[in-house]
C-alpha positions as CSV (number, residue, x, y, z in Angstrom):
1,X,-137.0,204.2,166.9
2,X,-138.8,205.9,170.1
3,X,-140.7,203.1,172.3
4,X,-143.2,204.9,175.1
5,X,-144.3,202.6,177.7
6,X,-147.2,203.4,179.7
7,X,-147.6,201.7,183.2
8,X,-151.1,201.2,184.8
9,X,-151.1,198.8,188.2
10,X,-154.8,196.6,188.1
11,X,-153.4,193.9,185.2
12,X,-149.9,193.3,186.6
13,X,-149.7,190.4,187.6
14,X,-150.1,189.5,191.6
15,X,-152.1,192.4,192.0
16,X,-156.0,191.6,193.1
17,X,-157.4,194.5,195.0
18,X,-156.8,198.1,195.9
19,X,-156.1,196.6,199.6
20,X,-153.1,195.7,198.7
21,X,-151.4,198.9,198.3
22,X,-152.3,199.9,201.7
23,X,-151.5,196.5,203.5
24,X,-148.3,195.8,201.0
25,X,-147.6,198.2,199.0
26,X,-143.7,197.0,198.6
27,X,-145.0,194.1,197.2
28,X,-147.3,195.3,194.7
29,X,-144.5,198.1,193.9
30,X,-142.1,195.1,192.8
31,X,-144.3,193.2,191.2
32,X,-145.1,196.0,188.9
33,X,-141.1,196.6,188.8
34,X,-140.4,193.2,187.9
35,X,-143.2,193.1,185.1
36,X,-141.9,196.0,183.7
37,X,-138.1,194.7,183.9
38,X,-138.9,191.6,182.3
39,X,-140.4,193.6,179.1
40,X,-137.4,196.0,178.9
41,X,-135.2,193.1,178.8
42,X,-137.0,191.7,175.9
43,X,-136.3,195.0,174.5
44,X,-132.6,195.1,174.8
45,X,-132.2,191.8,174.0
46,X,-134.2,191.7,170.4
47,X,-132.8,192.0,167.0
48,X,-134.1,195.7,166.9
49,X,-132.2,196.8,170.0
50,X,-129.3,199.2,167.8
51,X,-132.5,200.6,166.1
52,X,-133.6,202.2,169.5
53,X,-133.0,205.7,170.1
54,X,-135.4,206.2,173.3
55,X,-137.6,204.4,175.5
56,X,-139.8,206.4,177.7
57,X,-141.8,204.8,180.9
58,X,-144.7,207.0,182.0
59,X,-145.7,205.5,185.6
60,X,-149.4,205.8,185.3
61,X,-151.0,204.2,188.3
62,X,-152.5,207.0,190.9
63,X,-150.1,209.3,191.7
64,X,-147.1,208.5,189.3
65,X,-145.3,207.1,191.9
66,X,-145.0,203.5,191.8
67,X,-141.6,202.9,190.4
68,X,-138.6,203.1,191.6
69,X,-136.0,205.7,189.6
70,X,-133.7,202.6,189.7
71,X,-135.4,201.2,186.9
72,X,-134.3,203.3,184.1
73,X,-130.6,202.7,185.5
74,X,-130.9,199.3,183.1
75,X,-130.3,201.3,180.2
76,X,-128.8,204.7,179.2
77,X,-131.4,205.3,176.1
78,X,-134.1,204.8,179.3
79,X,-136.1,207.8,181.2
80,X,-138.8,207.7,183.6
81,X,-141.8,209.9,183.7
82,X,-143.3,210.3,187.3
83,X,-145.8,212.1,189.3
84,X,-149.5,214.1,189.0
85,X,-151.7,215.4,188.5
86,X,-150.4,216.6,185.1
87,X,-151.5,217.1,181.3
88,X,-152.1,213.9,179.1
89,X,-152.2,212.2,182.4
90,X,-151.7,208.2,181.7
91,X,-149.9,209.6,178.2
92,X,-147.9,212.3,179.7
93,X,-145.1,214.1,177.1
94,X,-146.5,212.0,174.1
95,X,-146.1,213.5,170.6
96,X,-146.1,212.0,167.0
97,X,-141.7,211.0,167.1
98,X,-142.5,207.8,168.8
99,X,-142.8,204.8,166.7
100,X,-145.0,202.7,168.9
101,X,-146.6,202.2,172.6
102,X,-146.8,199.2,174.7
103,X,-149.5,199.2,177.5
104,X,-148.2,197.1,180.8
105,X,-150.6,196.1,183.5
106,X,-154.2,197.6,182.0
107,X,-157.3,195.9,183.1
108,X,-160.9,195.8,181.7
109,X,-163.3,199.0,181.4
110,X,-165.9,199.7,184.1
111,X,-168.5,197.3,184.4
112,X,-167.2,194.2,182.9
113,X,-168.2,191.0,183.7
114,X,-165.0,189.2,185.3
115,X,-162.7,192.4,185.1
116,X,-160.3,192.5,188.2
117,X,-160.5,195.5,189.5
118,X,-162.7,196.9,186.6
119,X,-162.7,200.5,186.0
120,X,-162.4,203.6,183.4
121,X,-160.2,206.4,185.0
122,X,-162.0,206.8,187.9
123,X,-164.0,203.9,190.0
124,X,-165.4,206.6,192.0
125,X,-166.6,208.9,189.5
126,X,-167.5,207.0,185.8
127,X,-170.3,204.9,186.0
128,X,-170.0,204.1,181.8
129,X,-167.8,206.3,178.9
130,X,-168.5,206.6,175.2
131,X,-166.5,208.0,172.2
132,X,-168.6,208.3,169.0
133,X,-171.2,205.5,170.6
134,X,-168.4,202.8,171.9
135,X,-168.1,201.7,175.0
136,X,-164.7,202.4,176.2
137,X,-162.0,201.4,178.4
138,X,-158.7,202.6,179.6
139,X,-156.6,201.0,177.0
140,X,-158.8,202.4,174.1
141,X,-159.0,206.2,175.0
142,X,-155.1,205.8,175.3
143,X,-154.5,204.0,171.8
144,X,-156.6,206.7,170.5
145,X,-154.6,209.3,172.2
146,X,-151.3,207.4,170.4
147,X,-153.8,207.2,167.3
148,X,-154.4,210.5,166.7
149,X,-151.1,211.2,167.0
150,X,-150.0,208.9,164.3
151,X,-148.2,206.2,166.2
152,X,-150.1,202.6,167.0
153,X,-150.1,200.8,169.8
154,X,-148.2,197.2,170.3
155,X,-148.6,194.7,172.7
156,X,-150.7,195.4,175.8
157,X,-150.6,193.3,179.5
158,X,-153.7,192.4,181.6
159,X,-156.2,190.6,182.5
160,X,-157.8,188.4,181.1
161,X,-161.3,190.2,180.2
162,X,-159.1,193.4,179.3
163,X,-158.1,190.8,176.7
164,X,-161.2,189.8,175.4
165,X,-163.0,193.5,175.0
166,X,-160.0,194.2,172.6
167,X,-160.2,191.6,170.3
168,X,-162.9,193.5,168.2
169,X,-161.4,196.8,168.1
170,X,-157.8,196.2,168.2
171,X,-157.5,192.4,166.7
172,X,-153.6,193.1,165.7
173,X,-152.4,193.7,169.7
174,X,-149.6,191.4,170.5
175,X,-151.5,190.5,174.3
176,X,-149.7,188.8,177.5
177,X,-152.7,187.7,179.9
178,X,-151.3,188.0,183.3
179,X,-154.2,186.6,185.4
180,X,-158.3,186.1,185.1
181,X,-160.9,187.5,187.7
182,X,-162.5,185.1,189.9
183,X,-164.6,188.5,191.0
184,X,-163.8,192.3,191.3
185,X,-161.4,192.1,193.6
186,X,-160.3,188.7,193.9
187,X,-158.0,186.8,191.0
188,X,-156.3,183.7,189.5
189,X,-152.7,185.1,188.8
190,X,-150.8,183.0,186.9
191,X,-147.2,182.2,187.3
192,X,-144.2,184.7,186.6
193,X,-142.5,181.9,184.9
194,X,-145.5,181.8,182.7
195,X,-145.6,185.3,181.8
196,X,-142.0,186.7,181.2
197,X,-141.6,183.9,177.7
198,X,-144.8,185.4,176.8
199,X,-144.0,189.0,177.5
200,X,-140.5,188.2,175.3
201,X,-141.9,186.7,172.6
202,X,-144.6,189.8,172.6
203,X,-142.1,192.4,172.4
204,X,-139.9,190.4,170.0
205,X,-143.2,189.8,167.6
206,X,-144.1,194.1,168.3
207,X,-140.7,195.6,167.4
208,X,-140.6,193.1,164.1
209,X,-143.9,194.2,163.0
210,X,-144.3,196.6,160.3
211,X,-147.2,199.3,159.4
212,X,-149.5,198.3,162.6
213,X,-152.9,199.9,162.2
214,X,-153.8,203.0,164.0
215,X,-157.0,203.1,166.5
216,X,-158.5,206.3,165.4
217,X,-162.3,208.0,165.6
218,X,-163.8,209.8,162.7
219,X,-164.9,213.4,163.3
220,X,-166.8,214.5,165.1
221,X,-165.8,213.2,168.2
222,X,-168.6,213.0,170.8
223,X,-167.5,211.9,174.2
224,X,-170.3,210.8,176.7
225,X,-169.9,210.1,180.4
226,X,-172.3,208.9,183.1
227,X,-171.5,209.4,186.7
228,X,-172.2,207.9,189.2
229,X,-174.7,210.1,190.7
230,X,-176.8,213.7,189.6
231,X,-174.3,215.9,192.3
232,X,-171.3,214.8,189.7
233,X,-173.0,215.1,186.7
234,X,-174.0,218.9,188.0
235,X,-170.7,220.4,188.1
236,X,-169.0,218.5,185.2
237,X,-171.7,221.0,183.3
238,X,-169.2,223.7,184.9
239,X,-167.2,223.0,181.9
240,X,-167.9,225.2,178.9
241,X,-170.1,223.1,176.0
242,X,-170.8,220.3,178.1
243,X,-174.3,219.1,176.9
244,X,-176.1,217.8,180.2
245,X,-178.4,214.5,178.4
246,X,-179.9,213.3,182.2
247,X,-179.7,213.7,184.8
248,X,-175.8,211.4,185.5
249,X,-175.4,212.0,181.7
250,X,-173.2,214.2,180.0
251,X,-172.1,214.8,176.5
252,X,-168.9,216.9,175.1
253,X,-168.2,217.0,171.1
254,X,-165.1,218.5,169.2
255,X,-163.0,217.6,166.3
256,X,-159.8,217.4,167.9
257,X,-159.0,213.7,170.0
258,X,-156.6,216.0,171.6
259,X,-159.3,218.3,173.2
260,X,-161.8,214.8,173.9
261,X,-158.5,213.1,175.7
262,X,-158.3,216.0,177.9
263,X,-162.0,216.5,178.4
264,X,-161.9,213.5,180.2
265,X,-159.4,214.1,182.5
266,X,-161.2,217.7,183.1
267,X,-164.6,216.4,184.1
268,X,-163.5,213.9,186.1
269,X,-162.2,215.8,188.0
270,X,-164.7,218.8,188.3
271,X,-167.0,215.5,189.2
272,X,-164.3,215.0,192.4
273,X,-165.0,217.7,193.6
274,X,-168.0,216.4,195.3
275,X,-168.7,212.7,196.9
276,X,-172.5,212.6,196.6
């Protein structure tokens, strides 16, 4: 059995605005280690722990670079993706061997009412994203990633609202709600001695379960993405068969998640490259 773990920073819990990795970054850093550390110990201390060949952390907050190598020392079977920009970006090095994915410290998609710190990829950039007509958030286009490649997703952590726009679409996740919004950037984070029973009995109730569905698109895929303003929309239309639809509005369709995954990442960033 192959676990991947991917790590986001906006639903850990402690965590209620960008501000604080500027004014304490230490402290967010070990919350999010601690968070973390509590769900690999549930890992190595379930039933299912001599079935595990691998467990791979992909630190997928910013830059990569929010935990510390001294993590993975826990366990031999452990290893520690870190750094970026780089290809598959919150997914990096995922492939079909795995046998499931846990989400630790995702929050709600952009534009959610009560989502702490509420945005899809980029808060800068995406003013809404759609796959195939849906709405989506960070934790979707990821299970889809996992999806297309045949492996479902678990258990997620976040917030509270995060938890609420997956009920529909994913109602089999094994959750732990780590805190509510009180407003974008302000929170009601409950208790870590509320939150590591619940992460343990998640992880114990994921690594039990057997054929979880998969969260999957039919073909074809149509990715749409409205930017924040026309100057972004105008060179994400750099990319070849991008359909411009308004003017903050473009479209992108292919058969192949793979190519719509990356897409994303691609004209995001074409749309960085100006701040109008």
């Amino acid at each position: 059995m192959k676990i991947y773990i991917s790590i986001d920073m906006e639903g850990m819990p402690g965590t209620f605005n960008w501000d604080q990795e500027k004014t304490d970054r230490a402290a967010v850093r070990r919350n999010m280690q601690q968070h973390v550390c509590d769900a690999i110990e549930a890992i190595l201390n379930s039933p299912e722990n001599s079935q595990i060949d691998e467990i791979v952390i992909a630190d997928s907050h910013s830059g990569g670079d929010n935990l510390d190598y001294s993590i993975i020392a826990m366990d031999a079977r452990m290893s520690l993706i870190s750094g970026g920009p780089r290809p598959a970006y919150m997914m990096p090095g995922f492939d079909s061997s795995y046998s499931m994915v846990f989400f630790l410290g995702y929050h709600a998609g952009t534009g959610t009412l009560k989502g702490n710190m509420d945005h899809t990829y980029s808060n800068s950039r995406i003013q809404k994203i759609w796959i195939n007509g849906i709405r989506m958030n960070e934790a979707l286009i990821n299970a889809a990633f996992a999806g297309y490649h045949g492996v479902p997703v678990a258990l997620i952590s976040g917030d509270k609202a995060l938890q609420q726009e997956m009920q529909e679409p994913m109602p089999w996740l094994e959750y732990v709600c780590t805190k509510e919004a009180v407003a974008k950037f302000a929170a009601k984070n409950y208790s870590s001695a509320a939150v590591k029973p619940l992460v343990e009995k998640a992880v114990q109730n994921s690594l039990a379960k057997q054929n979880i569905p998969l969260y999957t698109f039919n073909k074809p895929i149509t990715l749409k993405i409205e930017f924040h303003s026309t100057a972004m929309a105008d060179v994400a239309c750099l990319m070849p068969y991008t359909k411009r639809l308004d003017g903050r509005t473009v479209e992108y369709t292919d058969d192949d998640y793979g190519i719509i995954f990356e897409a994303i990442m691609a004209l995001v960033t074409l749309a960085s490259t100006t701040s109008i």
